[in-house]
C-alpha positions in Angstrom: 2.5 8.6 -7.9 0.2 5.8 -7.3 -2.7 6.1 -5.7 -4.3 2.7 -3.7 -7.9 2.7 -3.1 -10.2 0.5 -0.6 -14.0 0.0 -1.7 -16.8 -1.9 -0.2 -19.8 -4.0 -1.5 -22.9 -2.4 1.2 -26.8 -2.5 0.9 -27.6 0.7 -1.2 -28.1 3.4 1.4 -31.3 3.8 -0.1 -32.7 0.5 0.9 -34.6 -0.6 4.1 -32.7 -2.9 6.0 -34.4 -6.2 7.4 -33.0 -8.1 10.2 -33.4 -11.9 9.6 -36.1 -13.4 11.7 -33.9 -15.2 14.1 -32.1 -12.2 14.9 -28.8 -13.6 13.6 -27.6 -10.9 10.7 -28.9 -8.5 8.7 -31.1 -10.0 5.5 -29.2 -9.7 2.3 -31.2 -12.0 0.6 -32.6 -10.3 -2.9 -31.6 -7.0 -1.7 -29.7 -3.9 -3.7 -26.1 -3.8 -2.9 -24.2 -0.5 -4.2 -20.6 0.9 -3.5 -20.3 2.3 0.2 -20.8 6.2 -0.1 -17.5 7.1 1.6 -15.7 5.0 -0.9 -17.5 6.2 -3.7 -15.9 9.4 -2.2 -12.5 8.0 -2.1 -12.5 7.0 -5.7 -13.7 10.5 -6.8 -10.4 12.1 -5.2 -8.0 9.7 -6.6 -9.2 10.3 -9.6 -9.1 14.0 -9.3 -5.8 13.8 -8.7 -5.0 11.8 -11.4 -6.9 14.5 -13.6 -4.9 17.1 -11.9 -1.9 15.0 -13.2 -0.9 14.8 -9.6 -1.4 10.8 -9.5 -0.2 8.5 -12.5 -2.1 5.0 -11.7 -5.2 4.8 -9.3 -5.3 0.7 -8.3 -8.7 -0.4 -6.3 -8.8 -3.1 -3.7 -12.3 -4.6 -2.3 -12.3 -7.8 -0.3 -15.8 -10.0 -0.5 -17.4 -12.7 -2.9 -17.0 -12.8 -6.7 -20.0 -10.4 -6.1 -18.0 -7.3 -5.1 -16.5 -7.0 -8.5 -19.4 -5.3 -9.7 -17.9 -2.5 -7.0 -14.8 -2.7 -8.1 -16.2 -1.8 -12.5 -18.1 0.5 -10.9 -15.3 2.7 -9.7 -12.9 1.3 -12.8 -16.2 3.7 -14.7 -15.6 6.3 -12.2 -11.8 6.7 -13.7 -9.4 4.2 -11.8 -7.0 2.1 -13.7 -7.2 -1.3 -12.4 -9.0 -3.2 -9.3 -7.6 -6.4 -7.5 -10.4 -8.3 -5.5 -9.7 -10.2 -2.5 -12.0 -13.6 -2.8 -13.7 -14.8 0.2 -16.9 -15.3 1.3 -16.3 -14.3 4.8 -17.2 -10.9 6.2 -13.6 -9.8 7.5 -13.4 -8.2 10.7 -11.9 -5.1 10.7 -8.6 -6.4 12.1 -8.5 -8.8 9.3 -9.5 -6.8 6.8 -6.9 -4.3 7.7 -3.9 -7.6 8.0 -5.5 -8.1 4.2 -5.2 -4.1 3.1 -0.9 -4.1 4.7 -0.5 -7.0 2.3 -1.5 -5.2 -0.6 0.5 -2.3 0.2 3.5 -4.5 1.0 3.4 -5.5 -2.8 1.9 -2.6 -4.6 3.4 -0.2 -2.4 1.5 3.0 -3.3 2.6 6.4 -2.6 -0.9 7.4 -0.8 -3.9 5.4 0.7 -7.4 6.8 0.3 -9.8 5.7 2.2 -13.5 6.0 3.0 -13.6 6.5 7.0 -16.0 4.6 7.8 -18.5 1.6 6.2 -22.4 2.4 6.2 -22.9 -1.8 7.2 -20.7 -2.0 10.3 -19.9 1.5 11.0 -16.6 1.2 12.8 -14.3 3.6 11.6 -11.1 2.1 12.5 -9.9 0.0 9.5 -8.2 2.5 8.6 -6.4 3.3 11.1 -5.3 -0.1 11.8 -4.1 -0.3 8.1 -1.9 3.1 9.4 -0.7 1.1 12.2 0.4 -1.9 10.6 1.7 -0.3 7.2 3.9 1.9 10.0 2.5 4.7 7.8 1.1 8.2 8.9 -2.7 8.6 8.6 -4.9 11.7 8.3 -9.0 10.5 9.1 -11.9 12.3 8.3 -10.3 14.1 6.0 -12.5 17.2 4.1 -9.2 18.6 1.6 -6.6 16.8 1.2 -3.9 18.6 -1.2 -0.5 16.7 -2.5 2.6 19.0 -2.2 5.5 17.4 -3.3 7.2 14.3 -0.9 4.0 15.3 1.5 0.4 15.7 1.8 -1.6 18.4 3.4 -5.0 16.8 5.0 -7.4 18.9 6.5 -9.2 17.1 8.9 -12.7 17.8 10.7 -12.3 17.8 14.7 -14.9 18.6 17.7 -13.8 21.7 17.7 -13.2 22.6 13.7 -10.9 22.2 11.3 -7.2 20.8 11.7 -4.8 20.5 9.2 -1.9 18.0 9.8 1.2 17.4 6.8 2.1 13.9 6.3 5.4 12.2 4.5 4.4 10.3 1.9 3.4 7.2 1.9 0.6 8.1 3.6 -3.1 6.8 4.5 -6.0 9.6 4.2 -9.2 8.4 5.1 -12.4 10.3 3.7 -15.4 12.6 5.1 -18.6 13.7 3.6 -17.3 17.2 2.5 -14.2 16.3 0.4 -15.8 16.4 -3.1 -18.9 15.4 -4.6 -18.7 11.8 -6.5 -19.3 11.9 -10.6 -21.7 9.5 -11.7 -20.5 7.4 -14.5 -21.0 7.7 -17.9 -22.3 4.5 -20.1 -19.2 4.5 -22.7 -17.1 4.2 -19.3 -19.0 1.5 -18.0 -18.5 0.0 -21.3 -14.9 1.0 -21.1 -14.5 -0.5 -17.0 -15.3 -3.8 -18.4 -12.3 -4.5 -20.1 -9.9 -2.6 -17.3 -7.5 -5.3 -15.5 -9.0 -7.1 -12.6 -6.6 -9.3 -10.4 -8.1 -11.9 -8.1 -6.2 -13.1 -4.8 -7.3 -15.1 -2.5 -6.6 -14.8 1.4 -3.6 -17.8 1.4 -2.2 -15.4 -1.1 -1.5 -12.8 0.7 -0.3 -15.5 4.0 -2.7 -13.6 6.1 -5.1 -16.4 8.0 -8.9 -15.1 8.2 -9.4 -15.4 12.5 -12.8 -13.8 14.2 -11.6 -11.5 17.4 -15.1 -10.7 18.2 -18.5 -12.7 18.0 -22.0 -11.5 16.7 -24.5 -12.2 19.5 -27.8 -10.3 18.1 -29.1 -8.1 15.9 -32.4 -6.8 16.8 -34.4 -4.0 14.5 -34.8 -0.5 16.5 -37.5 -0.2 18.1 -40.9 1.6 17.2 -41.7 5.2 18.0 -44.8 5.6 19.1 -46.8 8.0 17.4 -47.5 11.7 18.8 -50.8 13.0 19.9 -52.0 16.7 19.8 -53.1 18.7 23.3 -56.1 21.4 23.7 -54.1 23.0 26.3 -51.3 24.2 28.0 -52.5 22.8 31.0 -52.9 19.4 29.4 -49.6 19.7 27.9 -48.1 19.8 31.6 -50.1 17.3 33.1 -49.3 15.0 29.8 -45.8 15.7 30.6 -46.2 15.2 34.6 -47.7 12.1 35.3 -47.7 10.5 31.9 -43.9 11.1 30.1 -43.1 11.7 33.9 -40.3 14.3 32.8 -41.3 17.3 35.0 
């Protein structure tokens, strides 16, 4: 079976992020960009189940700048086979993003979808159901096991109120959760190795799919700054603090 993979191009989770000083966008400028963490979880899977023998090819997708190929090695070092990039250098939408993704589907046609569930940049959790939607393929999201039993997959999925585990027909789109598996870091002679793994480059017009903006970016302001505490001699002080100050009682 072949396995399809999205990844993303993020600031390292790691780094402090700076909002530009007219409050238009997040500063990228000379910052460390690393592959999204739920991807980085998506990859690992495929390529367990490639291990396992379960999955012949793993194929990554990412769609960004010439940049985001350094994402793509980097999970070609984690084990997968091949990686296609998407060149543009506008940020997507999740709409498009997800018109981008049933294109690639269309022509590679996989036999499962993995997907991290959410990006750590935008934080919408919904490409991939939107991918579900217009691939007309079932989905199972926030997936924590997900287990390949012949002509279907078993996803377990964590809900408000536990665990819930749904079968799917493959082809199928799983999209990932923190407890799923615990992603490998890669190992220099597969670095080496990614380098020289296939990478195809499309462009938007290849696929036919037109890049439109549904929604507009009006600010981006930092959070704002907690004010430090401050340490009471007394109960009593601690009410009347609480009373006339935080006004909560």
């Amino acid at each position: 079976m072949k396995v399809l993979v999205t990844v993303k191009r993020v600031i390292d989770y790691n780094v402090k992020v700076r909002v530009k000083s007219d409050n238009t966008d997040v500063d990228l400028a000379n910052v460390k960009m690393a592959l999204n963490p739920f991807c980085e979880i998506a990859v690992e899977e495929a390529v367990r189940l490639k291990e396992a023998g379960t999955a012949s090819e793993v194929v990554v997708v990412s769609i960004g700048p010439k940049a985001c190929q350094e994402q793509i090695r980097t999970a070609l070092a984690l084990g997968a086979d091949r990686g296609i990039q998407i060149d543009t250098d506008a940020m997507p939408e999740s709409l498009t993003v997800a018109k981008l993704l049933a294109k690639v589907v269309d022509e590679e046609k996989p036999d499962l979808v993995i997907m991290g569930k959410q990006a750590i940049d935008s934080d919408n959790n919904q490409t991939g159901q939107m991918l579900a939607a217009l691939a007309e393929m079932p989905q199972g999201t926030f997936a924590s096991e997900v287990k390949v039993d012949g002509d279907k997959v078993n996803v377990t999925r964590e809900v408000d109120g536990g665990l819930q585990t749904v079968s799917l027909n493959l082809p199928a789109i799983v999209t990932t959760d923190l407890r799923l598996n615990e992603p490998r870091y890669a190992s220099l002679p597969n670095i080496m190795k990614a380098k020289r793994k296939p990478l195809d480059v499309k462009t938007p017009a290849d696929l036919g799919v037109e890049l439109k903006e549904h929604t507009k970016l009006l600010k981006v302001t930092p959070p704002a700054e907690r004010q430090a505490g401050i340490k009471v001699s007394s109960v009593d002080e601690l009410v009347e603090k609480l009373k006339n100050e935080a006004k909560v009682i």
